[in-house]
N, C-alpha and C positions, 0 to 999 in steps of 0.2 A: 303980704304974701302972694297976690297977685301974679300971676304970668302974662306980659305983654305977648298978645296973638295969639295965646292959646288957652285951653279949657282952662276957665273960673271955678270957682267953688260958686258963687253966685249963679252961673251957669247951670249947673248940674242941680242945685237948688230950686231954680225956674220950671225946669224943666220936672223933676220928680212930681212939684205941686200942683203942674199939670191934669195930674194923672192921680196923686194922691194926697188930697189936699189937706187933711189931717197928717201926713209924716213928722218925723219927731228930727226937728231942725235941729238941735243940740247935737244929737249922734253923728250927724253928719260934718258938722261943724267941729265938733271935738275928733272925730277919724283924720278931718286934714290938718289942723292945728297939730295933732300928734304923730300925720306922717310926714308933716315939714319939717317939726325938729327933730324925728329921728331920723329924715333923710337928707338933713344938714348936710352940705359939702361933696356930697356925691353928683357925679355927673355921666351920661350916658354917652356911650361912644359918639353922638353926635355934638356932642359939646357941651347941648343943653341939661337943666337943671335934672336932677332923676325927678322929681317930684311929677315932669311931666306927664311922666307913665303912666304912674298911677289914679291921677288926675282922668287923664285920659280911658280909663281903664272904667274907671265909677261914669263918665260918662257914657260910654258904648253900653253899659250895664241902665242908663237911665234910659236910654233909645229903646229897651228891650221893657219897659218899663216893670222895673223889676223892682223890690220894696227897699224901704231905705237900711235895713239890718243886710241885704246882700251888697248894696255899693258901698256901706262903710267898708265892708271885709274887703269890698275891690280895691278900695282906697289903701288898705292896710297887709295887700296880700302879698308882701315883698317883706314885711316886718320882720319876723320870724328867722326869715332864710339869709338879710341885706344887713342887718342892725344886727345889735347886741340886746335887745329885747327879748325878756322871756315870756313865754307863754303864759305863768303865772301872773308879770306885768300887764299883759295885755288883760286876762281876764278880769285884775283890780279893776282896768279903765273900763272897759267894754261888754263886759258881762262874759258867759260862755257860750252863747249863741255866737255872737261874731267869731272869739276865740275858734270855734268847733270849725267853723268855716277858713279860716286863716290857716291853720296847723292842718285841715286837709289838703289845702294848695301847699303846702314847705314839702320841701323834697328831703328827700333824706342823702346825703353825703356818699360817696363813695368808702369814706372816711368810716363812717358809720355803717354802713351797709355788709352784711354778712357774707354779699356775691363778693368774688373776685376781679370782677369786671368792668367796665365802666357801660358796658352795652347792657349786662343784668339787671346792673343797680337802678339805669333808665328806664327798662322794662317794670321792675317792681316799683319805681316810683309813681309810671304810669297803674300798672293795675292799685296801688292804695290810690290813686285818685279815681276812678271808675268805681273801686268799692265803697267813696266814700258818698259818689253821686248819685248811687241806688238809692240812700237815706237822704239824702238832699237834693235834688237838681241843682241847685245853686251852685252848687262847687263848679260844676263842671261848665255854668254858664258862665262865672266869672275866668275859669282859666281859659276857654276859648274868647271873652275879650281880651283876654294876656297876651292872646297870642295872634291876634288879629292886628291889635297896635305895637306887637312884636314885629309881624310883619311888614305892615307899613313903613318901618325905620330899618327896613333891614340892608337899607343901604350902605348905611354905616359899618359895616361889618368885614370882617374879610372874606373873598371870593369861596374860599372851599367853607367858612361857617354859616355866607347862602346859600349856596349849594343842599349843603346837609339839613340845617333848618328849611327850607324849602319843601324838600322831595319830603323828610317827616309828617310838614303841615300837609302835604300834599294824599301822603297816604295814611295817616289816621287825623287828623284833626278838622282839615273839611267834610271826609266821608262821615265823623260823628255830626259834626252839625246837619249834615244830613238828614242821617237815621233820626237824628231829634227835630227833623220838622221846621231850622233856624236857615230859609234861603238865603235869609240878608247876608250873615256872616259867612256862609260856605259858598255864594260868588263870588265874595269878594275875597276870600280867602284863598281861592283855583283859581282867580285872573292874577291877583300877587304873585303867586307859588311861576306861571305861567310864564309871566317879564323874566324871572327871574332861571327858570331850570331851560327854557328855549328863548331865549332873550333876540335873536334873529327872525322865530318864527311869530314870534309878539307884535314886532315892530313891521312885517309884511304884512301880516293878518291887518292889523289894526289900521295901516293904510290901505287894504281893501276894501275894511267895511265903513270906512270913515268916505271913501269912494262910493261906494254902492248907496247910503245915506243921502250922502248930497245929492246925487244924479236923481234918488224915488223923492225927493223934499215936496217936490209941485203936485205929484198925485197921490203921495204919503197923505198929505195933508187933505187931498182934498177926498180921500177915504173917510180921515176920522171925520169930515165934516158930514160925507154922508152917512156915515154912523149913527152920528149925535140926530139927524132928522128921520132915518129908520124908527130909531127906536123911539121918538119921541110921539112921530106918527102915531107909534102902539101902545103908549102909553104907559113906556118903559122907562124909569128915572134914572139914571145911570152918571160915572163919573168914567170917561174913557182917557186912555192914557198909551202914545206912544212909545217904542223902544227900540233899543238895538241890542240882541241879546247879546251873553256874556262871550265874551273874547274864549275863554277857554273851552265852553261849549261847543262852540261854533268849529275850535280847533280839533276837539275831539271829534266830532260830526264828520271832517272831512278826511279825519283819518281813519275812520271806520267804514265808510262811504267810497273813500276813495274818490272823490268828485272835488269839486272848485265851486269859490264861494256863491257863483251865481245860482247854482243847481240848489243849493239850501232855501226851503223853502222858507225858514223862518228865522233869518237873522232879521228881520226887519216884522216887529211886529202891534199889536194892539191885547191890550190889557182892558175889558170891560168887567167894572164892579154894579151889582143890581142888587134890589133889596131881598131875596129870596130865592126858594131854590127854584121855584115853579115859575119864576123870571129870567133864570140862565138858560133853563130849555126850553123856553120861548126865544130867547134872542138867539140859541145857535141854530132855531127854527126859521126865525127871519133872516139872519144874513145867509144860509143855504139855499133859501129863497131869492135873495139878493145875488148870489157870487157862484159859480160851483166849486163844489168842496173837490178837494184833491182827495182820491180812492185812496184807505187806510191809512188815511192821517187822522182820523174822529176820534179821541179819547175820551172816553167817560170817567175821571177818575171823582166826579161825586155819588155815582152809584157804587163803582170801587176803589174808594182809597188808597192811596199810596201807604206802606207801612210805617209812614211816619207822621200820619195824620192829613197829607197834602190831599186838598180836594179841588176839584176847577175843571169845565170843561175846555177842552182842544179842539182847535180844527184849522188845518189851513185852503186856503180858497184862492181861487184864479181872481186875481183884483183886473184892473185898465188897462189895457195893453199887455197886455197875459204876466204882469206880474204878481208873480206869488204871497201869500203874504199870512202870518199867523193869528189867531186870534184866539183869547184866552177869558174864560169870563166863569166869574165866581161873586160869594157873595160879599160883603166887608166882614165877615165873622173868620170866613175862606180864606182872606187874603192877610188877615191878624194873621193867622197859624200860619201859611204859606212863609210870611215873613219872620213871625218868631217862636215857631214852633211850640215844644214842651213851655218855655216861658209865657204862650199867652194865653194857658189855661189855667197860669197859678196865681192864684189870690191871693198873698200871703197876709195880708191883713186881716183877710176872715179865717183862712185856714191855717195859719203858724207856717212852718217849715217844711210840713211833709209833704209830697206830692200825691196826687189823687194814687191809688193803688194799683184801679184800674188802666192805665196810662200805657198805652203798648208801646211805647218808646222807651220807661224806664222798666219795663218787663225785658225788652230786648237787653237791656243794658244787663240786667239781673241774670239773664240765660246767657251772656256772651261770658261772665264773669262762673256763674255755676258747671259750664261745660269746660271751663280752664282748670278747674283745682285739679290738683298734683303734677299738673306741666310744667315745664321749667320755662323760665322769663324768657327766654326766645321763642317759644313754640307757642307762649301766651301772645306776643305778640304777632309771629307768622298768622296764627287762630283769628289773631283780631281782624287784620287786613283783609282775609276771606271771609269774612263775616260784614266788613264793610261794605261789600263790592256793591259799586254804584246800577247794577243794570239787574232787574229783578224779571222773572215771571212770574206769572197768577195760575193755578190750578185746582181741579176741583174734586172734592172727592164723590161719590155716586152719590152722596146723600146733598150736596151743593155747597157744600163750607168750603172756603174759601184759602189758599197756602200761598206763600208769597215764596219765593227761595231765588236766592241769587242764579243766574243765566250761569248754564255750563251741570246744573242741581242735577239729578238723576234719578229713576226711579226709586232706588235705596236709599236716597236722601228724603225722598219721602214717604218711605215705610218708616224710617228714625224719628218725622216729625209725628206720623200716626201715635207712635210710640216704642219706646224701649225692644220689650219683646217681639213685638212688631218687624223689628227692625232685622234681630238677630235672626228671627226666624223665615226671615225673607228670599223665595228662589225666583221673583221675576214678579210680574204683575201684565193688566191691561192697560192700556191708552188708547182711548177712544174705543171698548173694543176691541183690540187688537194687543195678541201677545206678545211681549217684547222683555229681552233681559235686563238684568240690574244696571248694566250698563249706560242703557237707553237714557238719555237728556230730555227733560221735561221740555215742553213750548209753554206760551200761554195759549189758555184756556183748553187745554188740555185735561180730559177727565180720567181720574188714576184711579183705579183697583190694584191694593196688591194683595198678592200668593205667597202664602207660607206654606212651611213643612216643620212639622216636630224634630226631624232628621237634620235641619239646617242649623250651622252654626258658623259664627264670624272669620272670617281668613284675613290674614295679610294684608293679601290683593287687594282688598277693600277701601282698604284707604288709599289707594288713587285711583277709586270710584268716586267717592264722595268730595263732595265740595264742604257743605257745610259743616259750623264750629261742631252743632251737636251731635251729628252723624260720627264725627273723627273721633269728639272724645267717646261717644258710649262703645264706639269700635275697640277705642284704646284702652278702655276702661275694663270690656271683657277678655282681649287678652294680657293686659297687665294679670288679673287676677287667673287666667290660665297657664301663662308662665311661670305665677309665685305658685301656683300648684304644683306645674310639674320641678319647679325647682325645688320646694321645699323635698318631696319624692330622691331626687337625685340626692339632696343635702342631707338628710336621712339616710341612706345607702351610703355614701361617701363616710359619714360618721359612725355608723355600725361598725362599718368594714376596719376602720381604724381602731374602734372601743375591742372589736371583738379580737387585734391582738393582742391590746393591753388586758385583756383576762376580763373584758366586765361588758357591758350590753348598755344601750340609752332606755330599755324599760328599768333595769334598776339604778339608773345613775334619775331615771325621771322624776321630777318635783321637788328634788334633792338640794342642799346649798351650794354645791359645786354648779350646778346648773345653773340658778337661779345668777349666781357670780357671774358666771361667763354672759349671761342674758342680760345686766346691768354693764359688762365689763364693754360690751360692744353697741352700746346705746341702742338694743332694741328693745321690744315690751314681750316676748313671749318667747315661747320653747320655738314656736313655728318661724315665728320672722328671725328666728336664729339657721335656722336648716335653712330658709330659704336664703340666706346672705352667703353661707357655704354652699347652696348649689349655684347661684348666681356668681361666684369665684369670689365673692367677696371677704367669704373671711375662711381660712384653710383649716379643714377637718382635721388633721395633725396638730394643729395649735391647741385647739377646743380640747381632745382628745389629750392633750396632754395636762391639759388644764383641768379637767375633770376626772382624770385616773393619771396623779402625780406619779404613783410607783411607777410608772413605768414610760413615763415623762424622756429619760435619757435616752432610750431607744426612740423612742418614738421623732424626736427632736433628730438624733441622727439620720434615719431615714428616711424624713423630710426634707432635711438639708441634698442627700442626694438627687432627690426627685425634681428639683426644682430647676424648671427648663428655663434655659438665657433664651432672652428675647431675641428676634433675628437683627434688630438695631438698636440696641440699648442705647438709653441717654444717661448723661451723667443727672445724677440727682439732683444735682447744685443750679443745672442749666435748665430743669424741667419741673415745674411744684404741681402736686396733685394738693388741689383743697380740699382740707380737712383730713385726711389719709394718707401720712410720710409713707404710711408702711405698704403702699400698693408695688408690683413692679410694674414699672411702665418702660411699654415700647412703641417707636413709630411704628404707623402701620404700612405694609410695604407697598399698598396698593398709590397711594400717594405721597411719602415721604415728604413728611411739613419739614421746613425750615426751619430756625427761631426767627421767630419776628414775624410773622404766618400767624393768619386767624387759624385756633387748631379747636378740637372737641374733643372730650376721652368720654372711650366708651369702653364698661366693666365685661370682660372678657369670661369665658366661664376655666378657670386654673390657670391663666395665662397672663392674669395683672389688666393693668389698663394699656388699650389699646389707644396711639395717639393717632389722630386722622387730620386734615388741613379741611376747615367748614368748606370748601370747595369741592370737595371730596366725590364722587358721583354716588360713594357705596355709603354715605355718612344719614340717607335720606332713606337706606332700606335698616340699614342700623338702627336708626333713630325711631322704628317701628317698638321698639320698648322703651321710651322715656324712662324708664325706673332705671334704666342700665347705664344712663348719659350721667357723667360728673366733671364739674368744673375742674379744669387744667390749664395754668399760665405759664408762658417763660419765664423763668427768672430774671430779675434786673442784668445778669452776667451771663443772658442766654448767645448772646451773640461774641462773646469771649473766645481764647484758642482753648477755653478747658471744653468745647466740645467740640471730637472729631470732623472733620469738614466732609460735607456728605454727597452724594453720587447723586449727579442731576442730569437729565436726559433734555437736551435742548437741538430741535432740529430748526433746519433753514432753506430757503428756499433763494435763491441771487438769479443774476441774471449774471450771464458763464461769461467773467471778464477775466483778462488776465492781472493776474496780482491781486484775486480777492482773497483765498486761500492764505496769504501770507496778513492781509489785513483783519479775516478774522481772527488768526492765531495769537498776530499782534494784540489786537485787541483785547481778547482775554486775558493773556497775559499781564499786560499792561494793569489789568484791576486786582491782579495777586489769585488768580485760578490758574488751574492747571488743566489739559485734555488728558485723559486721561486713555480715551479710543476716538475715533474717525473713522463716517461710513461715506461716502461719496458717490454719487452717479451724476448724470447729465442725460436732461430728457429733450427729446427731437428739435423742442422750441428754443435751443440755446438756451435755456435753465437749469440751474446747478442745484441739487437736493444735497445735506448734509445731515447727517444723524452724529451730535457730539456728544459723550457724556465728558462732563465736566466737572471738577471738585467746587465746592463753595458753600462758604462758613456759614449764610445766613440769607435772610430774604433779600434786606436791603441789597449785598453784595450782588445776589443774581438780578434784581432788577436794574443795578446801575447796568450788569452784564449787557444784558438783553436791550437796553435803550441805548445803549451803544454801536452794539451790533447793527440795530433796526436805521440807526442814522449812515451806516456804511452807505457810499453809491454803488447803487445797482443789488441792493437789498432787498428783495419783496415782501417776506415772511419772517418773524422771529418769534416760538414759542416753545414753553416748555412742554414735555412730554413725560406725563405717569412715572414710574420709578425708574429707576435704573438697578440694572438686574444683578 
């Protein structure tokens, strides 16, 4: 069962006993024995056998030296989801340790999945793996090998499925390796993402710094040698180690910088490991003495850690000939963590499965996941990416503790992390000193006082103050529970006013079986989260109303029917599904008039049905200010059908004033089965022709064949759509 040139099980074998010389061969040996013939016959887009993946997968999991009960599950973590293997099989073979670990990597189906979506179901698949690496770190180390030797072969692939896998690994699965302190895997996982999303700017970079390399060889070299006698002089034992740092660092650098790659001081650098800490500030003492350091390149990150454990000191120095040059120096305990994070403080042979408690990395994890309940799977994931963000400051509070918060953080973001009330009760603070409003964007090492007032309480506005996950959610959190107030209030009033002309009142209809009915009938748990789904529009006081005073149910039903305002665009039903809720009315919303086939978002309207918006929307992001209100809405398979109206699209243009273009745009639409419906025209001083068209059409696709058609005209400058048509 051998693979010619690639990872062994013998391999991975060698390698584990390395490291842990009592591991229990059999488990390992029966994980591949059982993922060969359950991976019998399958092959991966690259031709080769599937087995290699997994193979692959227990390896990258041995490098991190991890215990043999996590690279069996590496071995095995395709079972589940690839084979007809149950869960119950696997636990007969493997016990429920692995088991737990397997079935937290299976995804769950679109099939299976409750969301409507295929972008939700990805979201919650993601968050059941986050919740399941609070209780384990293993999970999450073996799916980030998943997806490391996922990338590596992502050749194989079609262009828009690198594309997509790309930019994902790029913004949540190296920024996790990150925050967990695993460099190894999150370089190499941003130089992959890097080939692959700027494939032009890869392959110029990399022949510059493959340039700049060879040209420093003769005094690169003859730096580390005078290193190695520095330090040896002082009686410093050390193992020094050249570099060229990571291709997509260096890319990021010169696009924040704005500079070229000679101006980077540290693409070309040295890595000094020493046996202690009172040895690294000794040697960034002698080579300062040796070299002069470059002003505010000095980091201290072993007095202050990075919040993912990373420790090392920094500095880069004028080397021979005034090249620049970095230097890095930590101890070997230092550069374990540097390289594998959360996984190299876990013993699991003395400690089992769990991870130490203390561990601010799976704290992070636990805060990023507790600041998400009751979001919905997009805004879980939005939450996450801001939570990732790669560039931190440090600040202090008067008493010297120490806050880390992503770059862009504010001073309300750091009354939220002081605390809760803290937070709400917040009208500004100092820095350094100095009084400044919530506004105001922390620096590092910036000292924050903040100022409360009993009188203060959370707005809107606030959340495009804040940056961070917990800031948003305790924002969101107090006014969801301020809205369900005043809604419940409104729903209350709305239902009185109804009971009271059916002859009866909601104090004595209260606690009654007619109540309790309608409180089961509309799946909530109380009299209150009933009022408040009626004042939220979601469920109509006249219904309720009739259903809790039947006598007078006829009227009442009549009178409702009158009230009931037609939307300004209705859709047909058939073309439009709200989930879960046939009986909502829904309408597009006029501000942007989605299409079918248009990513769209319904938002519960207060007596007006759901309101449907295209996620493009500019107003969909001050909407989205109540989460409770957003609910899933899809086109139907027969959204793009003649059974719905063909709608009013404003599409302007911008040419260059030639004759016969006028007849070719007309042509052209035409031509795709639209019709113009109006034309506006002028001609500005530069020979340019301006056109404002609205135009009829069925569907997304149809307006986009429109518009790539148009854009291909000679002497075409502009082609885009424009907001509604009136």
């Amino acid at each position: 069962m051998e693979l010619a040139g690639r990872i062994r099980i013998e391999d991975i074998l060698y390698r584990v006993e390395s490291y842990l010389p009592d591991y229990d061969e059999d488990l390992l040996r029966h994980a591949y024995v059982f993922a060969a013939n359950r991976h019998q016959g399958q092959v991966r887009r690259s031709g080769e056998s599937y087995l290699v993946h997994p193979l692959t997968v227990a390896w990258i999991l041995a490098e991190m030296e991890l215990d043999e009960t996590a690279i069996a599950a590496g071995m095995l973590h395709d079972i589940l989801e690839d084979t007809h293997t149950t869960a119950t099989e696997l636990a007969e073979e493997f016990g429920p340790e692995v088991t737990r670990l397997v079935a937290a990597l299976t995804k769950i189906s679109t099939f299976e999945s409750s969301f409507s979506s295929h972008e939700a179901t990805e979201a919650e698949n993601f968050r059941r793996l986050l919740l399941a690496s609070t209780d384990d770190a293993r999970v999450i180390l073996i799916k980030l090998a998943d997806r490391l030797h996922n990338m590596r072969t992502l050749g194989f692939l079609k262009r828009e499925r690198q594309l997509a896998i790309a930019r994902e690994t790029l913004d949540i699965y190296a920024p996790i390796a990150n925050r967990l302190g695993i460099g190894s895997i999150k370089f190499e996982l941003e130089d992959l993402c890097f080939e692959y999303l700027h494939p032009d700017e890869a392959k110029a970079l990399t022949r510059q710094v493959e340039e700049r390399a060879k040209a420093a060889d003769r005094w690169f070299t003859k730096i580390r040698e005078d290193l190695a006698a520095l330090l040896a002089k002082n009686g410093i034992e050390a193992t020094i180690s050249g570099r060229v740092k990571h291709l997509y660092s260096i890319w990021g650098k010169l696009k924040r910088q704005r500079v070229d790659v000679e101006d980077v001081f540290d693409v070309l650098a040295f890595r000094i490991i020493v046996s202690t800490v009172g040895e690294c500030y000794a040697t960034l003492g002698l080579i300062h003495q040796e070299w002069s350091p470059v002003p505010g390149r000095i980091k201290d990150h072993i007095a202050i850690p990075k919040p993912n454990a990373y420790q090392s000191l920094h500095t880069s120095v004028i080397g021979p000939e005034g090249h620049p040059f970095e230097v890095q120096i930590r101890t070997e305990e230092m550069h374990k963590i540097a390289e594998f994070g959360i996984a190299a403080h876990w013993s699991y042979k003395e400690q089992g499965s769990q991870a130490p408690a203390e561990d601010s990395r799976l704290a992070w994890l636990r805060g990023v996941l507790d600041n998400s309940e009751g979001t919905s799977p997009r805004e879980f994931i939005d939450s996450l990416k801001v939570d990732l963000y790669p560039d931190e400051v440090y600040s202090f509070t008067p008493r010297g503790d120490v806050f880390s918060f992503p770059r862009g953080a504010t001073i309300l973001d750091f009354a939220y992390r002081v605390h809760t009330e803290v937070g709400h009760k917040c009208v500004g603070g100092r820095i350094n000193g100095r009084w400044v409003p919530l506004k105001t964007e922390i620096r590092n090492g910036d000292i924050v006082e903040i100022t409360t007032s009993p009188q203060q309480r959370p707005h809107h506005d606030w959340l495009s103050i804040v940056v961070t996950t917990r800031a948003r959610s305790k924002i969101r959190a107090w006014l969801k529970l301020e809205e369900k107030e005043r809604a419940v209030e409104v729903g209350r009033k709305l239902l009185e006013r109804e009971l009271r002309r059916a002859g009866t009142s909601l104090k004595k209809l209260a606690g009654g079986a007619e109540i309790k009915r309608e409180i089961a009938s509309h799946g909530v748990s109380s009299e209150e989260d009933l009022l408040a789904a009626i004042g939220f529009g979601k469920v109509a006081a006249a219904t309720v109303s009739a259903a809790v005073a039947p006598a007078a149910a006829e009227t009442v039903e009549q009178r409702s029917a009158l009230q009931v305002r037609e939307p300004t665009h209705p859709l047909d039903s058939q073309v439009l599904e709200v989930t879960g809720d046939a009986d909502f009315l829904v309408y597009v919303a006029k501000c942007c008039s989605p299409l079918p086939g248009e990513p769209i978002v319904g938002y519960v309207t207060r007596g007006k049905g759901v309101a449907v918006h295209s996620r493009s929307c500019p107003n969909v992001r001050n909407l989205l200010y109540h989460p409770e209100r957003e609910i899933e809405v899809r086109w139907a398979t027969n959204a793009g059908s003649r059974s719905a109206a063909p709608s009013r699209v404003n599409v302007d243009m911008v040419f260059r004033d030639r004759s016969g273009m006028l007849a070719s745009i007309s042509h052209t639409i035409t031509e795709e089965g639209s019709d113009i419906l109006s034309c506006q025209l002028r001609t500005e001083d530069n020979d340019t022709g301006v056109a404002a068209l609205t135009i009829l059409v069925r569907d997304a696709p149809q307006l986009a064949r429109i518009i790539d058609r148009l854009q291909s005209l000679s002497g075409m400058l502009q082609v885009e759509r424009r907001g509604q048509a009136g």
